[in-house]
N, C-alpha and C positions, 0 to 999 in steps of 0.2 A: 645653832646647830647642837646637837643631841651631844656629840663628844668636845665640847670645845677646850682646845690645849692651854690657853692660859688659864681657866678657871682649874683646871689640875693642876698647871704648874704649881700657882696660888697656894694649892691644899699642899704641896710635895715642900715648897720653898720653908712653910710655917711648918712643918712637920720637922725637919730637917736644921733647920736653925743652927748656924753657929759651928755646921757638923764638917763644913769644909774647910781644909786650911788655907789660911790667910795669903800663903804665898807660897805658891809651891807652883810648877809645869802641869801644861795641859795634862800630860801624861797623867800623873801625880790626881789629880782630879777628877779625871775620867775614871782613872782604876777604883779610886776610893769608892766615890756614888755605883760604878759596875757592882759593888763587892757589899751596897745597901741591901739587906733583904728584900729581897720581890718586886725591888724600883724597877728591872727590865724587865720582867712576868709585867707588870702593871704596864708597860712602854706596848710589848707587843700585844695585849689582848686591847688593847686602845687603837692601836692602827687598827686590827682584825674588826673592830667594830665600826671603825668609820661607815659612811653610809657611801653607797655609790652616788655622785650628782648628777647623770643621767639616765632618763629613764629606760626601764628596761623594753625591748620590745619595739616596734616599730611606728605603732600608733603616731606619736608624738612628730615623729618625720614626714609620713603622709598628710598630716595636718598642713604644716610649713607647705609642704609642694601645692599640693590643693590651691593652698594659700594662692601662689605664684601662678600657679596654671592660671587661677581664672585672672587676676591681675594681668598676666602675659596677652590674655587673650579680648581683652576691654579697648575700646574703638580707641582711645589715645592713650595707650600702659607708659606708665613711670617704671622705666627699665634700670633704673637704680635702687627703686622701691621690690620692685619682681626679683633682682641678683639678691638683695637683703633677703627677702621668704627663702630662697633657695638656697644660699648659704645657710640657712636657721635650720632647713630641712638635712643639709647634709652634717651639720656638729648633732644632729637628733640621734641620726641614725646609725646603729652597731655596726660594728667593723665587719667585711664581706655580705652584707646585710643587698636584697633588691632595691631598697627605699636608697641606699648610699647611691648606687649606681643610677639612679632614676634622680638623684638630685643633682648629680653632677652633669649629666648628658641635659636636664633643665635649662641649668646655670649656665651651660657653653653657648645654647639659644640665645641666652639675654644679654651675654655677653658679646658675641659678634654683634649684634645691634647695636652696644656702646663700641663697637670699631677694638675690644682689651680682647685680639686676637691668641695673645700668647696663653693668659689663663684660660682661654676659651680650649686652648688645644689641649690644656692637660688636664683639665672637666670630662673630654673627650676621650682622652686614655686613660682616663680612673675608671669612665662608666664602662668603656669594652674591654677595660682589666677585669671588671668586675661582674656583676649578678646579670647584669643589661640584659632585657629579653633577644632571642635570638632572633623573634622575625621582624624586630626595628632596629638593628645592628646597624643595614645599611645608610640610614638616617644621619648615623654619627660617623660613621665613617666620609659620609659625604659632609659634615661640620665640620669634619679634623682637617678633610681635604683644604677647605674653604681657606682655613685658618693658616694651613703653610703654606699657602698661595699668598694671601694676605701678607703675611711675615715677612713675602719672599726667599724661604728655606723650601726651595724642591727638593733639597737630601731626605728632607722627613716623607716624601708621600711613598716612597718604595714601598713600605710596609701599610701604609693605608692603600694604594693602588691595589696590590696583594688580595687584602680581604676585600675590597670591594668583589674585585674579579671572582674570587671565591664564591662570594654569594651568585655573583653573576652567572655563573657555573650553573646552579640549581636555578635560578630566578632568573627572565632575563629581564634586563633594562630598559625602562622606556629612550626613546631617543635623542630628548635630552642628556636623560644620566649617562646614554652611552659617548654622546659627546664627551662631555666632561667629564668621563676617565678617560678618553685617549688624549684629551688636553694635558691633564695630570700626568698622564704614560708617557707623554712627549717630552714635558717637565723634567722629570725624574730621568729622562734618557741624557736628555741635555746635562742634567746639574754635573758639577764637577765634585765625584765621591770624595777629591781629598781636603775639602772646602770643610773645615767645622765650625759650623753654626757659630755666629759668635752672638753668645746670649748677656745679658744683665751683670757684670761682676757682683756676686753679693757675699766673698770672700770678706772675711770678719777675723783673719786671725792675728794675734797682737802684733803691733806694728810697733817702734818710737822709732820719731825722728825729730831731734831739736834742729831747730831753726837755728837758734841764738848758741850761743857756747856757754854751759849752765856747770856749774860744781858744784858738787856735793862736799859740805861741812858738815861740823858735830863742835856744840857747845853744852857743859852738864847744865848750863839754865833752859836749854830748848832743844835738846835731842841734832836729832838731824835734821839740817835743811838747806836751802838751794840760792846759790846767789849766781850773777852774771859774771863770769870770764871775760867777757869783753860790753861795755856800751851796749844799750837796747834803744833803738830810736820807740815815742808813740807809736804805737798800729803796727809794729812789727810783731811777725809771728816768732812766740816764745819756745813752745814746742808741740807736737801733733802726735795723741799716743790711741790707740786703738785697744779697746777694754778685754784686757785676758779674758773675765769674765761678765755677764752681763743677764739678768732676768726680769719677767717683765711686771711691775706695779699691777698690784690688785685695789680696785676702788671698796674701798671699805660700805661704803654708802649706797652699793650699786646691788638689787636684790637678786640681778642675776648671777648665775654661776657661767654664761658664758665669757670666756676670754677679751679685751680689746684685739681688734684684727689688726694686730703686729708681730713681723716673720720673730723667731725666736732664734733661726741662724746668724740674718744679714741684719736684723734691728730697723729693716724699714717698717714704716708703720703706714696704716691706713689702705691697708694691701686688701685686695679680694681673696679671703684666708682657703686653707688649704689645713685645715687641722688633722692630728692623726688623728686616722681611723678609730684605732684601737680605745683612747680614750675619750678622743673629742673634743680637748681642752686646748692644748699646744698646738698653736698657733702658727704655718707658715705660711708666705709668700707666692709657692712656685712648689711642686714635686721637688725640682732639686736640691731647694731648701731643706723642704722634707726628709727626704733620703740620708744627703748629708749629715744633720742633727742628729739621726737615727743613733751613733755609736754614745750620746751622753743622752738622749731621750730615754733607751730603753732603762734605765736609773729612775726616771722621774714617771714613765708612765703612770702606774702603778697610782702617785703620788697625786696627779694631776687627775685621776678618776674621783678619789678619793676626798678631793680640794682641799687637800693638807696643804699643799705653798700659800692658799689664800691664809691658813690659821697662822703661819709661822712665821710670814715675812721676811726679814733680813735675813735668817736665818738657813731659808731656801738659797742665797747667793754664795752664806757658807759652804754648805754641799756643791753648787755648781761649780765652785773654786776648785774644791779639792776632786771632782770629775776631771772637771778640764785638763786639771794637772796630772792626776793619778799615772798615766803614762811616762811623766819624766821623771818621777819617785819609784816606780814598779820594781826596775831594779835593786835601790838599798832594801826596797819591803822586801824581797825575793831573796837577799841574803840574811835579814837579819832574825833573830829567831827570837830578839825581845822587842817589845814593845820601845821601852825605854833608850834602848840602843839605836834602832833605828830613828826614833822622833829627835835623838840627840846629833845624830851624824848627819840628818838632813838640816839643821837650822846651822848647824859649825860648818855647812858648805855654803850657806846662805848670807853669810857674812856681809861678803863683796856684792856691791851690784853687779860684777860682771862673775857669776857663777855656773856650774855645770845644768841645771835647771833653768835658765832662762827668763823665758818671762813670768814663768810660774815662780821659782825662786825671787822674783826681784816681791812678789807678792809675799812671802812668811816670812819678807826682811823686815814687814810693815808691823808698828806698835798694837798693841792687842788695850792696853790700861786697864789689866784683870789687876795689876796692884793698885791702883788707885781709884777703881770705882767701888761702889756700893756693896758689901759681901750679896745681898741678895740679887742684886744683878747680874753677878756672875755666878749665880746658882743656876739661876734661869736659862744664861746663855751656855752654862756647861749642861745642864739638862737637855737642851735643845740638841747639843752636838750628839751625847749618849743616845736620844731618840732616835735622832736621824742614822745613826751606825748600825743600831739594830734594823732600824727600816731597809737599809741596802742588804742586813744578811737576811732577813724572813723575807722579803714582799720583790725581791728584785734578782738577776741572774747575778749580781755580782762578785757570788763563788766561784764563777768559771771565770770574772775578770783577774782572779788571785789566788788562782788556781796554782801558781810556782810559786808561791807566799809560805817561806818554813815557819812562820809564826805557825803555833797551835791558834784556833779558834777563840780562844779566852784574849791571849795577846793583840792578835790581831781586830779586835773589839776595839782596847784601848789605844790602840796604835792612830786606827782610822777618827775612833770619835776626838783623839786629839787634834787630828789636824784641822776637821771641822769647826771644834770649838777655837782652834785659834782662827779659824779665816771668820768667825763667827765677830767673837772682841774687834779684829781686825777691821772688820767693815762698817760696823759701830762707830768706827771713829774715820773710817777713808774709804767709806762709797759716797758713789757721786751719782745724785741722780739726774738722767738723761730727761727731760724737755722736750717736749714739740710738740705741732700742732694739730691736737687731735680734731679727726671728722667728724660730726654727728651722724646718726645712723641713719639715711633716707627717710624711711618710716617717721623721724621727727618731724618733718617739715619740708616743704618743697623745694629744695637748695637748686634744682639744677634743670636744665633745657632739659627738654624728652626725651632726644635722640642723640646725645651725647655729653659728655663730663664738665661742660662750661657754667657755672656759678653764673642763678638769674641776679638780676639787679638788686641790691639790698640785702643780702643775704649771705655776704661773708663775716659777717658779724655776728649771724646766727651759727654756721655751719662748723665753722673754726676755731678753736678753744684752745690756750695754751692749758698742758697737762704735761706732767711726768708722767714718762710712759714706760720706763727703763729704770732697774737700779745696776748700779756698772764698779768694777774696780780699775784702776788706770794706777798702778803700782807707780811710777815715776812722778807723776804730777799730784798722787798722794804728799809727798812728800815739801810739796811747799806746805809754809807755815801760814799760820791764818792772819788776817790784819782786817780788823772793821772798816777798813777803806785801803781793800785793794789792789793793787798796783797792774792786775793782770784780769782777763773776761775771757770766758769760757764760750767756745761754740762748737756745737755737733751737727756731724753730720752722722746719724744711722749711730752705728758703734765708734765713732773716732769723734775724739773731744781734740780741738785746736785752743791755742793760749795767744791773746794777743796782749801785747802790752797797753795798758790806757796810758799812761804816762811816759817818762823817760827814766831809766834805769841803769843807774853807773856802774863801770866797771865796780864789781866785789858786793854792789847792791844786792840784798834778797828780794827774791822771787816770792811776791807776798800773794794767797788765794783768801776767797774770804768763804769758808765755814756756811753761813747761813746768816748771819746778824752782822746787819750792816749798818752802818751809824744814821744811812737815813731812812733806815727801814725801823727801828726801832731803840729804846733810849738805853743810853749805858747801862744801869742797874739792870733791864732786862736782858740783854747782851751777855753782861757777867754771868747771871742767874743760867742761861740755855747754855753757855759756852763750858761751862763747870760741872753743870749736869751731866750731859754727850762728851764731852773733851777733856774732861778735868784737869781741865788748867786754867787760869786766872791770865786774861786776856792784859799785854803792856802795852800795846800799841798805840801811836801817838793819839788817835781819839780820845782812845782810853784813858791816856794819861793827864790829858787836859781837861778832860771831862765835856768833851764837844755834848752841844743840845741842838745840833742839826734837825735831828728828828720834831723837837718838843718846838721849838723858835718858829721851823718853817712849815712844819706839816701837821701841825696840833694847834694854832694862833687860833684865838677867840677875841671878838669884841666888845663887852656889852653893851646893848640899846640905851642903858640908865645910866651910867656912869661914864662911855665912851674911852674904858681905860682897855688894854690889851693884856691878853692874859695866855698863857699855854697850860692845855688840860686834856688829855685823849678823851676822846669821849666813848661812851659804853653805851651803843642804842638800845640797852636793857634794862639802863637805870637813868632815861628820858623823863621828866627835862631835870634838869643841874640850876645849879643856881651860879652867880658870881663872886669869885673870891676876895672880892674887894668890897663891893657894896651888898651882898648877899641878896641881890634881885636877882627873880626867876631868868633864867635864858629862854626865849620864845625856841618851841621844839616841833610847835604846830605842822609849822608850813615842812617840815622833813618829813612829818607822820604821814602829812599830805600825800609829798610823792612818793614814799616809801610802801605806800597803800594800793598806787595803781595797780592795775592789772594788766599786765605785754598781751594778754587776751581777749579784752575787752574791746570791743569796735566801736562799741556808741557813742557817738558822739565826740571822732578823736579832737577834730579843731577846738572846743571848748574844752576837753581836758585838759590840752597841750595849753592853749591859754593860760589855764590854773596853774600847770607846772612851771612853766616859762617863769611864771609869777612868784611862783613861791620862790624857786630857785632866788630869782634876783634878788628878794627878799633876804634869803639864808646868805648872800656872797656877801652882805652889810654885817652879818655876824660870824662868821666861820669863813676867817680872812686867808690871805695870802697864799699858799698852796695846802689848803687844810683836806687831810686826807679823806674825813667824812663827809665833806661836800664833795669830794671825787663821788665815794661811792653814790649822794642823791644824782648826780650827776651820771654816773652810768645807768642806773635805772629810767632816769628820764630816755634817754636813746635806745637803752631796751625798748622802753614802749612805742615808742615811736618812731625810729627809723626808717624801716621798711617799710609803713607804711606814709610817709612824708608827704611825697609828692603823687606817688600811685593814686591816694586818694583825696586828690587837689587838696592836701591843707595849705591853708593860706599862711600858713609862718614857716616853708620851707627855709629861707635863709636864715633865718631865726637858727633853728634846727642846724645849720651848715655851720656859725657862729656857737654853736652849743659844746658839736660834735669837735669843732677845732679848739675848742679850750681845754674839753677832754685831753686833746692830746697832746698840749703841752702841761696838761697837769703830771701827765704819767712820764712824759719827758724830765719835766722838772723833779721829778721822785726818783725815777732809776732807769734816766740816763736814755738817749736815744737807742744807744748798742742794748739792747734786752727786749726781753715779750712782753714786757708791761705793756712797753709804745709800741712797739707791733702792732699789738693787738687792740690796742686803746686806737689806734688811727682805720681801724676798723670800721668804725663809726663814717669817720669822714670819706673813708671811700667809699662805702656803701650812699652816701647823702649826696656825693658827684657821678654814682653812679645810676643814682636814680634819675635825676637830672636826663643825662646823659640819653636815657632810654624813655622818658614823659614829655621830657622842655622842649621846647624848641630851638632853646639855645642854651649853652653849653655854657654856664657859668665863667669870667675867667676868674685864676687864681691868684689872689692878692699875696704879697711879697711873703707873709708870715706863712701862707698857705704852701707856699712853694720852698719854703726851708723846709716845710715839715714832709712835704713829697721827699725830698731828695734824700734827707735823711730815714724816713720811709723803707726807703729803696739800698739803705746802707746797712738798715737793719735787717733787712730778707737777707742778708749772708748767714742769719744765723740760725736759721731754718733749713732743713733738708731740701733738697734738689727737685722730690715731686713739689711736695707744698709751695717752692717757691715759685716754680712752672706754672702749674693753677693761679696764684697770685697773679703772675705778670700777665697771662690772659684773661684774666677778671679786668685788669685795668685797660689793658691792651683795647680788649672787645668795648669797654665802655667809654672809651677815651682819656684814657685820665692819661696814659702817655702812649706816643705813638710810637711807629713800629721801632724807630730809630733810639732810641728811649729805650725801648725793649732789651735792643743787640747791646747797649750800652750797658744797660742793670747787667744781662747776663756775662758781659765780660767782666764788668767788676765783682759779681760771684766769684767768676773761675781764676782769678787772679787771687781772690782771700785764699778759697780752697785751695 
């Protein structure tokens, strides 16, 4: 991109050198770089040049629908392929725009076909909100009808009976349609007006609630942190806190500038999006989504045209902090008429976790380590708060938000970019990111039945991806301390992180989380080096102190063919092949380039290639022993290639394949733990290879003892995925056999017992 903010920061950091002091309050920091010559002149003709990321004009929208028209209209349409074009049509096109109206009155078409009545209805009152031409009005009105009938909400047809009749007025009805408005008429006579709809909960606002009895301590070698009050059994929930604030991950790698379809209210993901109008980018659910967000969106529109949060990253959850909260602070900004004065009387209220502020307060209790990181690092992150302060006074209404604000203009600068650059430090060191599993976009591949949402055989492997898809702050459970083998696992649903205990935890025990580097994810010295980086602090924890080689012992083990001695060495498939540390003979790297070379798109001839791979594989499991993590990876590429198509196209080593897929997944078992998305998603494989079975064979595989731990635990670990994805899942299996209906009611009740 033409302006990109870190190659300025870059020039601003080196220009500046030295120039901040060493220790001093946000405040204090803010004012100084404010009071740089021309560093804010340079901040705002840098927004003003950003470029818009959608194009102007409507072209690009009629394209998309076009798209979808004809798709729609194809003797067997892919009606999950058709809602994709039209979704694409409607993020194309300008706010109040005909093309908007004409994508969404589309998408409600293709959407009653997949039976997803509710976004169907409000596709439906976006288009007759909007541009819809007037002499096919009655069309949508008779789709919104469909849809509250569908629902079962006759309170909603009053207003669509209404204009029906209306038109009917001028037009009359053929005798169908006159049926069915006095159907609807009838409805709507009957329904009972003080019934309200009861829709979706997609309410997101901060929750805690510990499970366990947890206390907060303060020691000057580790700050504050959190131990148990009382005994914690294994598998107990520790505590369940729902994210003050929360924004959604930008893929760096990804050349589009559209959004992931995840609401930015309620935090579900994989939604049929709803984005505003106005920009196109922010992302919701449902209208009421929409609507609701509206009071901390109109802040970010602006930003989101612009795809400023894609440049700035954590930076952007900075500001949504200090949004969310701006309302419980409004008042001291309203009385104080310095900067200084007021940034000092809201952090001395903030003391206590239980203060005037809330949940917002329990967030500016949380550590910033602008004293102990990098000075240039916190140039950057205080540059970022100054930019962003200006950005809400030039590019956003937020003069009317502080409008009873007695700061003067210059004050109230420093005031706002302080709070910023502290939620900035702040999250640097205690966001957490949210997890789940994202969908691939229809248009990839053929993931589903025609004529509804059911996952074909072989293809939840393809369609479903673990991804962060949320960066989030959870102020209380910031607060545990970190341990390379901790004591506690994380799971979300939407915006609400739960803690369960893995082990057993005694009375006066801490509450240990782990950071990111976990002893068998990676070797000590690395650990130290990321942990010191991001956290700066020097990790004691019993791993750490012992010097565990968990990582290097069991998931780095090599053998050589020449010497037959064992050795641990990660390997780097970019500095292929290695030699041995003992005997200095070459390591064979052949048979990896082998499979490493396939092509997942390549048809020809799969029986003989899979032959090859099966081969090389067995080959590589004689030198890259015991749970060696790079033979995972040739090993997931081998079931790349090959899965889906297994049995569909009679290969003769389907059990082969079924023995592949299940080693996968106690490789990913044995690395990290049944409870996580490795194994999730690593057993993937094997129910796509039972479900193919399932749907070619004539008989139904049965499953051997190993096979059937790895189900049940399977099924242990879908607690830690969100409620749609786990639904999908259980009817993926369901429909293919892998467990019956009884199986089903069981998974789902031990869901709603974790949650």
């Amino acid at each position: 991109m033409e302006c990109d903010w870190d190659e300025m920061v870059d020039s601003i950091v080196y220009k500046l050198q030295h120039q901040l002091p060493r220790i001093a309050s946000e405040v204090d920091t803010i004012r100084h770089l404010a009071n740089v010559p021309k560093l804010c002149d340079l901040f705002r003709s840098w927004l003003q040049r950003l470029p818009n990321v959608r194009a102007s004009g409507e072209n690009k929208s009629n394209q998309f629908r076009t798209r979808g028209n004809d798709m729609f209209k194809a003797s067997t349409p892919e009606y999950h392929v058709v809602v994709e074009a039209y979704s694409k049509a409607i993020f194309a096109a300008p706010g109040g725009s005909r093309s908007l109206a004409l994508g969404h009155a589309n998408r409600a078409a293709a959407l009653i076909r997949l039976r997803r009545y509710r976004e169907a209805f409000d596709d439906c009152q976006l288009a007759l909100d909007g541009d819809y031409p007037a002499d096919s009005r009655l069309k949508v009105l008779f789709r919104q009808a469909e849809c509250a009938e569908r629902l079962d909400e006759p309170v909603k047809l009053g207003p669509i009976v209404e204009g029906i009749a209306r038109i009917a007025a001028e037009k009359a009805l053929q005798k169908a349609e006159q049926r069915r408005l006095e159907g609807w008429r009838a409805m709507y006579d009957a329904a009972d007006r003080d019934c309200t709809v009861e829709e979706e909960e997609n309410a997101t606002s901060p929750v805690l609630r510990e499970e366990a009895v947890l206390k907060e301590k303060e020691a000057p070698a580790v700050g504050r942190y959190i131990v148990a009050a009382e005994a914690i059994k294994a598998n107990d929930t520790v505590a369940r806190e729902t994210a003050v604030s929360f924004v959604p991950v930008y893929d760096p790698e990804s050349s589009s500038t559209l959004p992931s379809f995840d609401c930015q209210k309620c935090a579900k993901v994989n939604v049929v999006p709803f984005p505003c109008p106005t920009c196109g980018r922010a992302c919701y659910c449902s209208t009421r989504c929409r609507v609701a967000h509206r009071p901390v969106h109109r802040f970010e529109c602006f930003g989101y045209r612009k795809h400023l949060w894609y440049q700035i990253g954590i930076a952007h959850l900075g500001l949504r902090c200090f949004l969310d909260g701006l309302g419980t602070i409004a008042g001291e900004m309203a009385r104080a008429t310095d900067a200084s004065v007021c940034y000092r009387r809201v952090l001395e209220a903030t003391r206590e976790e239980d203060n005037p502020f809330s949940h917002y307060g329990r967030v500016l209790r949380l550590v910033t380590n602008f004293d102990k990181m990098d000075p240039d690092d916190r140039m950057r992150y205080t540059l970022a708060g100054l930019m962003l302060t200006i950005y809400l006074q030039e590019c956003t209404p937020f003069a009317e938000a502080v409008k009873d604000c007695a700061m003067p203009p210059a004050e109230l600068l420093v005031c706002c970019g302080a709070f910023i650059t502290r939620h900035i430090g702040q999250l640097v060191c205690n966001g957490h990111a949210i997890s789940e599993l994202r969908l691939a976009h229809p248009s990839k591949g053929q993931f589903y039945n025609l004529n509804d949402s059911l996952l074909l055989a072989g293809s939840l492997h393809l369609c479903l991806k673990s991804s962060r898809v949320f960066t989030a702050i959870f102020p209380r459970i910031s607060m545990f301390n970190h341990s390379c083998d901790p004591n506690i696992r994380n799971h979300f649903e939407r915006a609400t992180l739960t803690v369960h205990a893995t082990r057993p935890i005694g009375a006066g025990g801490e509450v240990f989380n782990c950071y990111g580097p976990h002893y068998r994810l990676m070797a000590a010295a690395e650990r130290k080096m990321l942990l010191r980086a991001q956290y700066c602090f020097d990790c004691g924890c019993e791993r750490c102190r012992e010097g565990d080689a968990t990582f290097e012992q069991r998931f780095n083990m090599i053998r050589c063919p020449a010497c037959r001695r064992e050795y641990s060495k990660e390997l780097n498939l970019e500095e292929l092949p290695t030699v041995c540390v003992y005997c200095s003979a070459e390591i064979p790297s052949e048979w990896l380039s082998q499979i490493l070379d396939l092509d997942p798109d390549d048809r020809r001839d799969e029986t003989r290639n899979f032959q090859r791979a099966e081969s090389a594989y067995n080959y590589g499991k004689q030198i890259l022993i015991h749970s060696n993590q790079t033979r995972a990876i040739a090993l997931r590429h081998i079931l790349e290639c090959f899965t889906r198509i297994a049995t569909c196209k009679g290969l003769a080593h389907s059990n082969a394949l079924n023995k592949l897929a299940l080693e996968y997944a106690l490789l990913m078992r044995e690395r990290f733990g049944h409870m996580s998305l490795e194994f999730l998603t690593g057993c993937f494989y094997l129910l796509d290879v039972w479900a193919m079975f399932c749907y070619y064979g004539d008989d139904e595989p049965e499953q051997q003892a190993e096979e059937r731990t790895v189900l049940k635990q399977f099924r242990q670990a879908l607690a830690m995925i969100g409620a749609h994805n786990r639904g999908q899942i259980l009817d993926y299996m369901k429909r293919y056999k892998i467990i019956d209906g009884e199986s089903t009611a069981e998974c789902i009740e031990t869901m709603e017992q974790t949650a």
